[in-house]
C-alpha positions, 0 to 999 in steps of 0.5 A, spaced: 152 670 372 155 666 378 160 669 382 165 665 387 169 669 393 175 667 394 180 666 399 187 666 399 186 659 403 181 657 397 186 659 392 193 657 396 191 650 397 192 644 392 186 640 394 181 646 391 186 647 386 187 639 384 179 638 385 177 638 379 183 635 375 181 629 374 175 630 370 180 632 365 186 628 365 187 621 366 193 617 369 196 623 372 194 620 380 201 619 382 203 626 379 198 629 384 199 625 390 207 627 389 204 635 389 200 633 395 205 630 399 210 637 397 205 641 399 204 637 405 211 636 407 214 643 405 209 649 405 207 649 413 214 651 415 217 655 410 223 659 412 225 665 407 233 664 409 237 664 404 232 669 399 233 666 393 230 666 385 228 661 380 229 664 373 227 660 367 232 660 361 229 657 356 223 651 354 228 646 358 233 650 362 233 653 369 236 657 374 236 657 382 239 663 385 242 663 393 244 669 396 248 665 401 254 671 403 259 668 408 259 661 405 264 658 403 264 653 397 265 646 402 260 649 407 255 649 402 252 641 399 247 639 394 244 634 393 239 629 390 234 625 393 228 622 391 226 627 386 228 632 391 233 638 390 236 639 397 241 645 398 244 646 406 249 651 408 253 648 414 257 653 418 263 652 420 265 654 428 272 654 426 272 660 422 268 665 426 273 669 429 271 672 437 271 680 435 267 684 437 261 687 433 258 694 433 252 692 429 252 684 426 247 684 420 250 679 415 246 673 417 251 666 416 246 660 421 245 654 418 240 652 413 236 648 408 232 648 403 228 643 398 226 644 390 221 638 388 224 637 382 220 633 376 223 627 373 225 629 367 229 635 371 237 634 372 242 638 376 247 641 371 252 644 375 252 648 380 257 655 382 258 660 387 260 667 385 261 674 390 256 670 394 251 667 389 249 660 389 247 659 381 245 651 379 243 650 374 238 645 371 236 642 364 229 638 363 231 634 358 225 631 353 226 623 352 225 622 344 219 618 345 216 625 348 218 629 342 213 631 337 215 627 330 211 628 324 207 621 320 208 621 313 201 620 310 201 615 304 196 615 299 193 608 296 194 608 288 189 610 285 181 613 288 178 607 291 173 606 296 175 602 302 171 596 304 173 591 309 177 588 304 182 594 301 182 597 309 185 589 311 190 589 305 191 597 306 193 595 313 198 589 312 202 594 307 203 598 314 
């Protein structure tokens, strides 16, 4: 037996996770090139404000979660770009008043935070309610992709194919 020791460096980083991916799967080289450039672009400086939750609903409906307290709905933006989820909370200067705190332990600085969502991934709505920022999203599966049955039809009688009977067969398709 054959044991490897792992790192969490060897474990979190996408070229040992991908490695071997394409041994097994064919045309999916854009998908891991996508995957490379996320963890590229996102995973070196990633903030921990605002926290948030990503729950998954059912096979095709999500849920990301903020906890963005202090916010006001038109000092926070969502939006789309280029297969990627960006929400940013703006403060607004006019609305802090100068009083003067004993303790100031709600954090309201700007932020931004980014989702790489799939292609087949839309926004379907999006709420804030007593401080939770909940978006709502769909996967939504083109009827193309979706399992269909074929029907099996049977020749009339039991015969042998030949090339003949198989060509004939063929045709009637």
């Amino acid at each position: 037996m054959i044991m490897t020791k792992f790192t969490p460096d060897s474990i979190l980083s996408p070229q040992a996770f991908l490695k071997d991916f394409d041994k097994f799967f064919v045309g999916f080289e854009d998908q891991v090139a996508k995957m490379q450039k996320f963890h590229d672009d996102f995973a070196k400086n990633v903030p921990n404000y605002p926290p948030y939750n990503i729950r998954k609903v059912d096979d095709t409906h999500y849920v990301i979660e903020m906890a963005v307290a202090g916010f006001a709905e038109s000092e926070i933006e969502i939006e789309i770009d280029g297969g990627r989820l960006v929400v940013k909370g703006n403060v607004n200067a006019e609305n802090e008043t100068a009083q003067d705190y004993l303790f100031k332990g709600i954090a309201t600085r700007a932020f931004t935070r980014t989702f790489a969502l799939n292609d087949q991934v839309e926004v379907n709505n999006a709420e804030l309610f007593n401080g939770m920022l909940k978006i709502a999203l769909e996967r939504i599966i083109p009827e193309s992709k979706k399992p269909k049955k074929i029907a099996v039809k049977s020749g009339k009688g039991k015969q042998l194919l030949t090339e003949d009977t198989y060509d004939k067969a063929a045709e009637k398709l």
